[in-house]
N, CA, C and O atoms as CSV, one atom per row, in Angstrom:
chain,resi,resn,atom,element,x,y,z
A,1,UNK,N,N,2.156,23.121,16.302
A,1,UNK,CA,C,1.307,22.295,17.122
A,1,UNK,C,C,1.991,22.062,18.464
A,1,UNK,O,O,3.186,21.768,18.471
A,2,UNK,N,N,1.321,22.171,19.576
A,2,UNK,CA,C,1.985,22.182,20.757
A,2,UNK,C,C,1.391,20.497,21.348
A,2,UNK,O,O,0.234,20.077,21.346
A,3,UNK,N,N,2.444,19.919,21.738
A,3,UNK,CA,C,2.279,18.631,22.282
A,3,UNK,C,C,2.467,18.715,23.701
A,3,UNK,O,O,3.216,19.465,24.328
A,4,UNK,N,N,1.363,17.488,24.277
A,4,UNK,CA,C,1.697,17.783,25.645
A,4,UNK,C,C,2.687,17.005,26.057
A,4,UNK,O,O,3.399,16.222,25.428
A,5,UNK,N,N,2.652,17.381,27.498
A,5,UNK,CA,C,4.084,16.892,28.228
A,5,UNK,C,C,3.461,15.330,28.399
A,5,UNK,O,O,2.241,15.202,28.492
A,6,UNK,N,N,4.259,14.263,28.434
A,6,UNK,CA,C,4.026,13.180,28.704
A,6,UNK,C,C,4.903,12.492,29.866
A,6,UNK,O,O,6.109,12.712,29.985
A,7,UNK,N,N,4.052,11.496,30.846
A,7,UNK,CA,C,4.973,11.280,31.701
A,7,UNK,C,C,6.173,10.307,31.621
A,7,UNK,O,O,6.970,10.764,30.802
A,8,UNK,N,N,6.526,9.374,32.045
A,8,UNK,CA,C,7.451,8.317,32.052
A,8,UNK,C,C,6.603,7.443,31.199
A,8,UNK,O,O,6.665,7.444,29.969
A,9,UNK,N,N,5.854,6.741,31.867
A,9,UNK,CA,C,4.936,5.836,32.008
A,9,UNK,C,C,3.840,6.008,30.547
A,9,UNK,O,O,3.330,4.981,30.100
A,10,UNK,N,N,3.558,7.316,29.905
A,10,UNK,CA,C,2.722,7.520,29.169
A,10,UNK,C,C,3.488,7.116,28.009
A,10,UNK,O,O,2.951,6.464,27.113
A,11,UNK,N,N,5.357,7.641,27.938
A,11,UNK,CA,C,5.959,7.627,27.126
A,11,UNK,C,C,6.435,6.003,26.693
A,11,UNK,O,O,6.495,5.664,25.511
A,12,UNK,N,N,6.682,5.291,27.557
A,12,UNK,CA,C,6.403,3.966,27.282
A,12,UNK,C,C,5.460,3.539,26.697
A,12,UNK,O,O,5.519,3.041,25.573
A,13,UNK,N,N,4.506,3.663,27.333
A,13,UNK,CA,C,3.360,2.836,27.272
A,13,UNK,C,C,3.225,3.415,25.440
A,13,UNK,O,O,2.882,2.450,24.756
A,14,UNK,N,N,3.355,4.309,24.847
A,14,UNK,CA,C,3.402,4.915,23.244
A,14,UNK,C,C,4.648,4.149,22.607
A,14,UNK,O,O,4.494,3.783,21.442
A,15,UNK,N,N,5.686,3.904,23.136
A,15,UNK,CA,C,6.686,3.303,22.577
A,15,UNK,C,C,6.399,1.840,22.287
A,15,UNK,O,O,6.713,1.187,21.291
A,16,UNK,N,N,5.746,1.477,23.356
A,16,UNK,CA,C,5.319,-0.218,23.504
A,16,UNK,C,C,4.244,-0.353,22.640
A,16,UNK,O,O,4.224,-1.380,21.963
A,17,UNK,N,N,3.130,0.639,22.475
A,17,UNK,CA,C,2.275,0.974,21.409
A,17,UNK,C,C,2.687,0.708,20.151
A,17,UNK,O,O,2.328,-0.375,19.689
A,18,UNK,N,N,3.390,1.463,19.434
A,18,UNK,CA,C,4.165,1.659,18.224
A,18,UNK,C,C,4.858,0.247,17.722
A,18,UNK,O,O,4.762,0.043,16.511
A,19,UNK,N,N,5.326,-0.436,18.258
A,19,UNK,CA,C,6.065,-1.857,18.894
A,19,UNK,C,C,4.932,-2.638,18.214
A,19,UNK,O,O,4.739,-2.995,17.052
A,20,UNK,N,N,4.283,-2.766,19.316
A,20,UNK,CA,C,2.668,-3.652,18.760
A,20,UNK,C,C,2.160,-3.380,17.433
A,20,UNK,O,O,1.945,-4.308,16.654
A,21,UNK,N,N,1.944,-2.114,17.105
A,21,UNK,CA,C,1.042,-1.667,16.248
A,21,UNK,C,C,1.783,-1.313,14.773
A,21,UNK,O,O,0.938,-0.887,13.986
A,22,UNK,N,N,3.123,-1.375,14.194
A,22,UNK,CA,C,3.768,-0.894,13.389
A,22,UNK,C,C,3.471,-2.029,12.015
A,22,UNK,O,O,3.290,-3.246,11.962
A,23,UNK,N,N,3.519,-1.133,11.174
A,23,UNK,CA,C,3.436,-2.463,9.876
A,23,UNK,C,C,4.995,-1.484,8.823
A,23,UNK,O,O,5.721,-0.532,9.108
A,24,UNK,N,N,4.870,-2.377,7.629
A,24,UNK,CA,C,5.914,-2.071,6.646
A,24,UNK,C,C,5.619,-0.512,6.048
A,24,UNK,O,O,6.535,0.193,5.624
A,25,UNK,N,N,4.101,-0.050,6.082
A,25,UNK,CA,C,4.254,1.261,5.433
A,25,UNK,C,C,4.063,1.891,6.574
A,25,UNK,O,O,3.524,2.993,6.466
A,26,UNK,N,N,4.505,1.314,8.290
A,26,UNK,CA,C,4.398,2.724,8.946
A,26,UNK,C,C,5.694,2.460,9.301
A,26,UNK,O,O,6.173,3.578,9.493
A,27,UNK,N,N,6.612,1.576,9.518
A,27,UNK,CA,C,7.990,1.548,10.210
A,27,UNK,C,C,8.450,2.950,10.700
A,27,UNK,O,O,8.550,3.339,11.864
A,28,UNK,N,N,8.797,3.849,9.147
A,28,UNK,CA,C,9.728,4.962,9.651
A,28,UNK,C,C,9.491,5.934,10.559
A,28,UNK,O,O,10.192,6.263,11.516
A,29,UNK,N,N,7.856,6.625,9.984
A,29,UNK,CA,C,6.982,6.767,10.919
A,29,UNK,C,C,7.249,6.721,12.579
A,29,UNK,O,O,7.499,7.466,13.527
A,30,UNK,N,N,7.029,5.375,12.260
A,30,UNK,CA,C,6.536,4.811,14.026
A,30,UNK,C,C,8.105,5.181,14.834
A,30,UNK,O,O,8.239,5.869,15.846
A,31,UNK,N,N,9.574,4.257,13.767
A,31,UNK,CA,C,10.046,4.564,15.319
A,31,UNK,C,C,10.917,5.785,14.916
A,31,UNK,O,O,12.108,5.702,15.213
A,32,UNK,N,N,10.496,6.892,14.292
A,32,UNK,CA,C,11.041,8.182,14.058
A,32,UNK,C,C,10.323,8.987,15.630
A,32,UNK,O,O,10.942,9.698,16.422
A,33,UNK,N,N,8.439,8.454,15.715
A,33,UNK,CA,C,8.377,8.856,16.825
A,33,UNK,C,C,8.689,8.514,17.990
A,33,UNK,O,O,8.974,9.247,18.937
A,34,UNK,N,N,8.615,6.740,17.921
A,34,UNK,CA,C,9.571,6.086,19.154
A,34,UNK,C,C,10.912,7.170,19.647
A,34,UNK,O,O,11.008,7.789,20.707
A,35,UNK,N,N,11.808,7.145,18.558
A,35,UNK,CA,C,13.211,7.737,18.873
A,35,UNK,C,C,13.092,9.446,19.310
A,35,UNK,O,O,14.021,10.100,19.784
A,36,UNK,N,N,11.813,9.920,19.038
A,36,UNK,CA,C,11.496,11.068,19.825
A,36,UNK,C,C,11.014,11.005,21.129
A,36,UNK,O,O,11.266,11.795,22.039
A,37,UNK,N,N,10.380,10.121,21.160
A,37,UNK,CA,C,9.880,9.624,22.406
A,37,UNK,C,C,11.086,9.415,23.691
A,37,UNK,O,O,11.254,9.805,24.846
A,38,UNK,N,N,11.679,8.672,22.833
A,38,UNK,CA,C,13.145,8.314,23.764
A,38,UNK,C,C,14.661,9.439,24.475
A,38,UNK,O,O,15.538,9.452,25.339
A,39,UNK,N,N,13.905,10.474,22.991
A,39,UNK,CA,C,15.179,11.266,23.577
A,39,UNK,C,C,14.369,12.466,24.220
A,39,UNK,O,O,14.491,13.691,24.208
A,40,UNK,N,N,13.912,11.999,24.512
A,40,UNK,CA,C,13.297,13.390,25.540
A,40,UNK,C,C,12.764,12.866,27.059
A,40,UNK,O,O,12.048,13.430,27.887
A,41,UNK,N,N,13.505,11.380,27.066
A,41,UNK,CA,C,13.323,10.722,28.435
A,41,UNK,C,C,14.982,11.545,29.058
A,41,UNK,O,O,15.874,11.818,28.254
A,42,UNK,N,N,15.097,11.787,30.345
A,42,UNK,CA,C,15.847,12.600,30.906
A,42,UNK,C,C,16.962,11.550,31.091
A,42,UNK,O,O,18.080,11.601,30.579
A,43,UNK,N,N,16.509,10.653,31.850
A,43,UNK,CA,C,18.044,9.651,32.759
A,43,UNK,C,C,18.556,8.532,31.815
A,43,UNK,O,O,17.959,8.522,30.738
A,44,UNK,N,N,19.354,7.747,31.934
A,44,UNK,CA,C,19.497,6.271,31.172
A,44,UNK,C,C,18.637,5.376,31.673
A,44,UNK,O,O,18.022,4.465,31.118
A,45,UNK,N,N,18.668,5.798,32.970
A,45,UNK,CA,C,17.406,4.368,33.747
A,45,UNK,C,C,16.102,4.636,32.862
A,45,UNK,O,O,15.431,3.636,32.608
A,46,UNK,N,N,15.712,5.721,32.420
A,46,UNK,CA,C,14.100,5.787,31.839
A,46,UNK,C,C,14.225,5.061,30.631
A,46,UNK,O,O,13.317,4.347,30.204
A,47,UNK,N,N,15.735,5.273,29.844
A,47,UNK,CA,C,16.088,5.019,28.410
A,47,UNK,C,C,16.025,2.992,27.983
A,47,UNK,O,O,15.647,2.203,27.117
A,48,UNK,N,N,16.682,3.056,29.298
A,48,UNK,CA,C,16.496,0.921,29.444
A,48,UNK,C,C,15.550,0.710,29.461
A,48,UNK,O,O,15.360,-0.333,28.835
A,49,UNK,N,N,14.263,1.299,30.036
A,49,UNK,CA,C,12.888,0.704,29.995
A,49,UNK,C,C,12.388,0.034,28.852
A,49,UNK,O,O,11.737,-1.009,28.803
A,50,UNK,N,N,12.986,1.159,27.458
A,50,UNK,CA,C,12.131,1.461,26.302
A,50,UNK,C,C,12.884,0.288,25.079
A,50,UNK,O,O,12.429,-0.213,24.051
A,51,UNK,N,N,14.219,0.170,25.775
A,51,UNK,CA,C,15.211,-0.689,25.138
A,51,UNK,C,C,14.683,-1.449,24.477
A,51,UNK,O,O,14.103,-1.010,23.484
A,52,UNK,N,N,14.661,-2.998,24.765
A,52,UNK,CA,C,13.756,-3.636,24.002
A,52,UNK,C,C,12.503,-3.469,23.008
A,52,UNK,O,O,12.395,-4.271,22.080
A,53,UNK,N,N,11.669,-2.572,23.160
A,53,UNK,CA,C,11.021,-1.937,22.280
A,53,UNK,C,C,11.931,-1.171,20.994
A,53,UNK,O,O,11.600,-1.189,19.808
A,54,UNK,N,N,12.631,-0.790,21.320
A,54,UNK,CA,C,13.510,-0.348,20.459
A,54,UNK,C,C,13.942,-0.786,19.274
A,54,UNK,O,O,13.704,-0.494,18.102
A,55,UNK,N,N,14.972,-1.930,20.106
A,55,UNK,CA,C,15.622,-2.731,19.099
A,55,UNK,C,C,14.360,-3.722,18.642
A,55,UNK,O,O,14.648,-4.829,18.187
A,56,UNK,N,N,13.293,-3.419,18.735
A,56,UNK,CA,C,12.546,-4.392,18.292
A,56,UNK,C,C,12.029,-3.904,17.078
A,56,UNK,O,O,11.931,-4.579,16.054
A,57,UNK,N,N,11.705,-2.744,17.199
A,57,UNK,CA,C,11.950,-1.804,16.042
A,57,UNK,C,C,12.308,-2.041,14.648
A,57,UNK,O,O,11.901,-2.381,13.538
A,58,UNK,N,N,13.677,-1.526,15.607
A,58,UNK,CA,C,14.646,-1.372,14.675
A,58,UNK,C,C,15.047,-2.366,13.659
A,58,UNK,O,O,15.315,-2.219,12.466
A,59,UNK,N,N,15.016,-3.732,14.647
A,59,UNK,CA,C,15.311,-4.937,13.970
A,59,UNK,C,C,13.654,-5.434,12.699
A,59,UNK,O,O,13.741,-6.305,11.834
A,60,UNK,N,N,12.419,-4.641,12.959
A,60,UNK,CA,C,11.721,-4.762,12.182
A,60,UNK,C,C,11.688,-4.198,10.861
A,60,UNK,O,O,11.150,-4.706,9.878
A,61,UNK,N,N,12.343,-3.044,10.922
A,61,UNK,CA,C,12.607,-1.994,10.206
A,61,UNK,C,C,13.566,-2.785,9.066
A,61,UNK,O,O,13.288,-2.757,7.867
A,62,UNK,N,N,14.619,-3.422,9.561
A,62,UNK,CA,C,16.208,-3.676,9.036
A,62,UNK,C,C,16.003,-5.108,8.266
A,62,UNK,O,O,16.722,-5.558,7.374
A,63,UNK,N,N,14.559,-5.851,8.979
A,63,UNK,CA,C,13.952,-7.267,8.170
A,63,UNK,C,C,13.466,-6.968,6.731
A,63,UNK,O,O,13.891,-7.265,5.615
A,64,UNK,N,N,11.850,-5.890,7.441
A,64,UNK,CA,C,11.347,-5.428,6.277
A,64,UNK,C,C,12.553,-4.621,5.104
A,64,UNK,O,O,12.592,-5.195,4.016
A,65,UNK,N,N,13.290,-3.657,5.212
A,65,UNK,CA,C,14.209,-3.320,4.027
A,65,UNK,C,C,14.842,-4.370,3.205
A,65,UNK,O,O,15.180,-4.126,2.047
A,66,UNK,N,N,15.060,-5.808,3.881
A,66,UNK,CA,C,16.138,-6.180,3.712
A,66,UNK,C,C,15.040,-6.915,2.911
A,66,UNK,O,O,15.385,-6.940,1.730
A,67,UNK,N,N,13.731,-7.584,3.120
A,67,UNK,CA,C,13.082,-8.116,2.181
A,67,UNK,C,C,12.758,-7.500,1.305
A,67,UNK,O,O,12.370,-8.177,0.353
A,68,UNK,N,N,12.726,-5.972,1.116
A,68,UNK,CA,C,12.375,-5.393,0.127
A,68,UNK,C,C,13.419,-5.021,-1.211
A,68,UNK,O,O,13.318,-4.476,-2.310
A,69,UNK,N,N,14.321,-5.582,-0.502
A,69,UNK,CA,C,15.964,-5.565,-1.393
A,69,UNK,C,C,15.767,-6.910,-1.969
A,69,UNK,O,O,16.180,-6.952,-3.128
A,70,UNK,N,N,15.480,-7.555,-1.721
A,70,UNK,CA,C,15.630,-8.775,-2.119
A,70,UNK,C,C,14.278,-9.153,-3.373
A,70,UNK,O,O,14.363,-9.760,-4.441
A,71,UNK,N,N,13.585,-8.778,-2.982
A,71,UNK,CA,C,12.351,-8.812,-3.628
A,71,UNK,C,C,12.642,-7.662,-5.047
A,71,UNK,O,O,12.385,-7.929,-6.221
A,72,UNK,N,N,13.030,-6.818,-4.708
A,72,UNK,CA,C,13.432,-5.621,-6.065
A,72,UNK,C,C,14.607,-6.847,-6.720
A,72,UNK,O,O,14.209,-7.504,-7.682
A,73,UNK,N,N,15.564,-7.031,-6.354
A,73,UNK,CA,C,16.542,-7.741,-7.125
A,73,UNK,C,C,15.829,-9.208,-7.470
A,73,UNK,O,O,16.462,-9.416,-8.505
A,74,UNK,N,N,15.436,-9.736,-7.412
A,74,UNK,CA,C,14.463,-10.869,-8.108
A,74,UNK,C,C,14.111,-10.273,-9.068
A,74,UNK,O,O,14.828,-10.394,-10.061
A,75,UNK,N,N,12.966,-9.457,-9.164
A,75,UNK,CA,C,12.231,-8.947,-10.269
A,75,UNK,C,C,12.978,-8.451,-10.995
A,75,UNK,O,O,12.711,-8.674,-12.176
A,76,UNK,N,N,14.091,-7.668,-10.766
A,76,UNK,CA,C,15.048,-7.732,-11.999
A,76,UNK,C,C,15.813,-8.436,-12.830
A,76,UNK,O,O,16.366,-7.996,-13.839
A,77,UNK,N,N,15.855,-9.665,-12.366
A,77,UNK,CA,C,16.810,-10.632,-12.784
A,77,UNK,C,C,15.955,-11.822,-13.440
A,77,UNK,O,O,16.259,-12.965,-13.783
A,78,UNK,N,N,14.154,-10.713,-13.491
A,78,UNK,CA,C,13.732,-12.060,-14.386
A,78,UNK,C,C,13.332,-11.011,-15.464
A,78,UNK,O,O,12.546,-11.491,-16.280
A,79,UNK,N,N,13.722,-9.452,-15.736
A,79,UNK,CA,C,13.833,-9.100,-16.935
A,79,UNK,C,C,14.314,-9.415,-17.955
A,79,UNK,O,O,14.153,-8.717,-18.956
């Protein structure tokens, strides 16, 4: 499948997308494409834009697991 070229601005604006729009069964998904998104920005200045989106991510990603660890070990401990 050939994807098109996207500009600066398009590539954000999908990162900031993903950001908004991500739930627990799309996390990996979403910022697997975020982090594609990102590395195919050329400079560091394009890369700071997306920053915050990022770690916003990421840090959603690292909540949801961490509740899902927690939630598995409960249910075991009322076997």
């Amino acid at each position: 499948m050939k994807l098109p070229l996207l500009s600066l601005e398009q590539k954000l604006a999908e990162i900031k997308r993903l950001y908004f729009r991500t739930t627990r069964q799309t996390i990996e998904q979403d910022l697997a494409r975020a982090l594609d998104l990102l590395s195919s920005m050329t400079t560091e200045e394009e890369r700071e834009r997306a920053t915050v989106y990022m770690d916003g991510l990421a840090q959603m990603r690292r909540d949801w697991s961490q509740a899902k660890k927690r939630k598995r070990s409960r249910t075991k401990g009322d076997e």
